[in-house]
FIGU-465036 format. One line per 3 residues: for each residue x, y, z of C-alpha. Coordinates in Angstrom, 3 decimals, padded with zeros to 6 digits. Layout:
// residues N
X,Y,Z ~ ...
//
This chain:
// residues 115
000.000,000.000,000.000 ~ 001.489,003.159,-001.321 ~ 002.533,005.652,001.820
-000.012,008.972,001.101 ~ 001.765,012.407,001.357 ~ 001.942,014.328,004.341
-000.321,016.727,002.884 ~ -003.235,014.165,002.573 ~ -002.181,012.490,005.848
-002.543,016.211,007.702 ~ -005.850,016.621,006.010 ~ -007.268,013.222,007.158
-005.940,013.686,010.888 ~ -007.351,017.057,011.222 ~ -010.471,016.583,009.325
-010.741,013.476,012.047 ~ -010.382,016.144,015.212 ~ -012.707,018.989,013.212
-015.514,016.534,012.763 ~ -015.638,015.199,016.013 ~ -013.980,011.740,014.770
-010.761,011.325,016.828 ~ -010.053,013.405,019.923 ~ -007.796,016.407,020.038
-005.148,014.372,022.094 ~ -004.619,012.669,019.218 ~ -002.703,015.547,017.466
-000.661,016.243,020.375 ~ 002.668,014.795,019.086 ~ 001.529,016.355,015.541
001.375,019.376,016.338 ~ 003.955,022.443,017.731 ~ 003.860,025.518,019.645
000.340,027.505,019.023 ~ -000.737,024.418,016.561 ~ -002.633,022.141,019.507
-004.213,024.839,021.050 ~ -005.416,026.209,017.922 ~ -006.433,023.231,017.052
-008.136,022.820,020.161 ~ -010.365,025.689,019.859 ~ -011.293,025.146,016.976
-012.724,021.550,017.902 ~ -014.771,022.792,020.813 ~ -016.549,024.571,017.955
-016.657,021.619,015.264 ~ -016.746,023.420,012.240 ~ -016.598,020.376,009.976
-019.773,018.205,011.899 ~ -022.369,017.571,010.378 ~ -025.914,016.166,010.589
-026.048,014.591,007.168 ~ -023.095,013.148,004.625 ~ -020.052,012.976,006.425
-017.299,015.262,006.005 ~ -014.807,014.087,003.256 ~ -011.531,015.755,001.585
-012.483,016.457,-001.878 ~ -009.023,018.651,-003.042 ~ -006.212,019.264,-001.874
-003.090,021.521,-002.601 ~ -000.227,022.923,-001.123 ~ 002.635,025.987,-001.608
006.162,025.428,-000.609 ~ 007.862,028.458,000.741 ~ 010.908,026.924,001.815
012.329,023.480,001.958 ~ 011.197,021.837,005.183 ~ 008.054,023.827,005.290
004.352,023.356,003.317 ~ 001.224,025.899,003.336 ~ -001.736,023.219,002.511
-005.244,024.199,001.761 ~ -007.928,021.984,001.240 ~ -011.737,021.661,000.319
-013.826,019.749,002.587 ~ -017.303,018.781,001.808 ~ -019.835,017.184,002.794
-022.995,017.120,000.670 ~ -023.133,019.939,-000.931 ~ -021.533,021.972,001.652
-017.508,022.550,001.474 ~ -015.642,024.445,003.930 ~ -012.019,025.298,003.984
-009.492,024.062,005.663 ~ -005.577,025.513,005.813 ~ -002.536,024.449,007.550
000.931,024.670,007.108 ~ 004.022,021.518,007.802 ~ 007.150,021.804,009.138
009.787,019.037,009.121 ~ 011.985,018.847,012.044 ~ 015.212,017.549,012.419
013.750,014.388,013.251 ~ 011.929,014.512,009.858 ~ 009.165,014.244,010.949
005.956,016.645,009.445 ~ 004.525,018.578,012.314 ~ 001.331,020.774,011.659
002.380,024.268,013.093 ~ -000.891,025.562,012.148 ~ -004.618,025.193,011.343
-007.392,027.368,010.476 ~ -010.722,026.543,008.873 ~ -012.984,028.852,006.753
-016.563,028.221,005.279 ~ -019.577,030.061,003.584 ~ -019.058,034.308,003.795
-022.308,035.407,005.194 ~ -023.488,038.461,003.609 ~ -024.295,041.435,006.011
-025.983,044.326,005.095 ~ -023.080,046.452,006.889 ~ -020.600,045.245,004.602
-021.992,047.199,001.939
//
């Protein structure tokens, strides 16, 4: 079975924690400095469960900036929902892929201020 790509492997794991899948302490030793309790946060809010179709990883893409380092994005849906989902990979001397951090984005809601 082929090994899949730290980018993909990061997207399953967090997709996991964001859904309410695997628990947070599960990222612990994937994750440095402000990553966990980003990550964290973000969970108590699970902005990828759902009541229907389960969340899946439909693309995915990444940017390197540097060697060692990768700024992934990815589209998550579920139905006919999708949401964002960003984080960025650091190898350590180890070389190992740590997430260092995660954000998630979905629908813009429209407000009448904003015009």
């Amino acid at each position: 079975m082929p090994q899949l790509r730290p980018t993909d492997h990061f997207a399953e794991l967090l997709l996991g924690v964001l859904s309410g899948r695997r628990p947070v302490h599960s990222m612990l030793r994937h994750t440095v400095g402000r990553a966990y309790d980003d990550l964290a946060h973000l969970a108590e809010r699970g902005p990828l469960r759902t009541r229907g179709a389960s969340p899946v990883v439909r693309d995915i893409g990444y940017f390197e900036p540097r060697p060692g380092a990768l700024e992934v994005f990815a589209r998550i849906g579920a139905g006919e929902r999708l949401r964002a989902l960003a984080f960025r990979l650091e190898r350590g001397r180890d070389l190992r892929w740590r997430c260092t951090a995660v954000e998630v984005g979905g629908p813009r809601r429209h407000h009448a201020d904003d015009d």
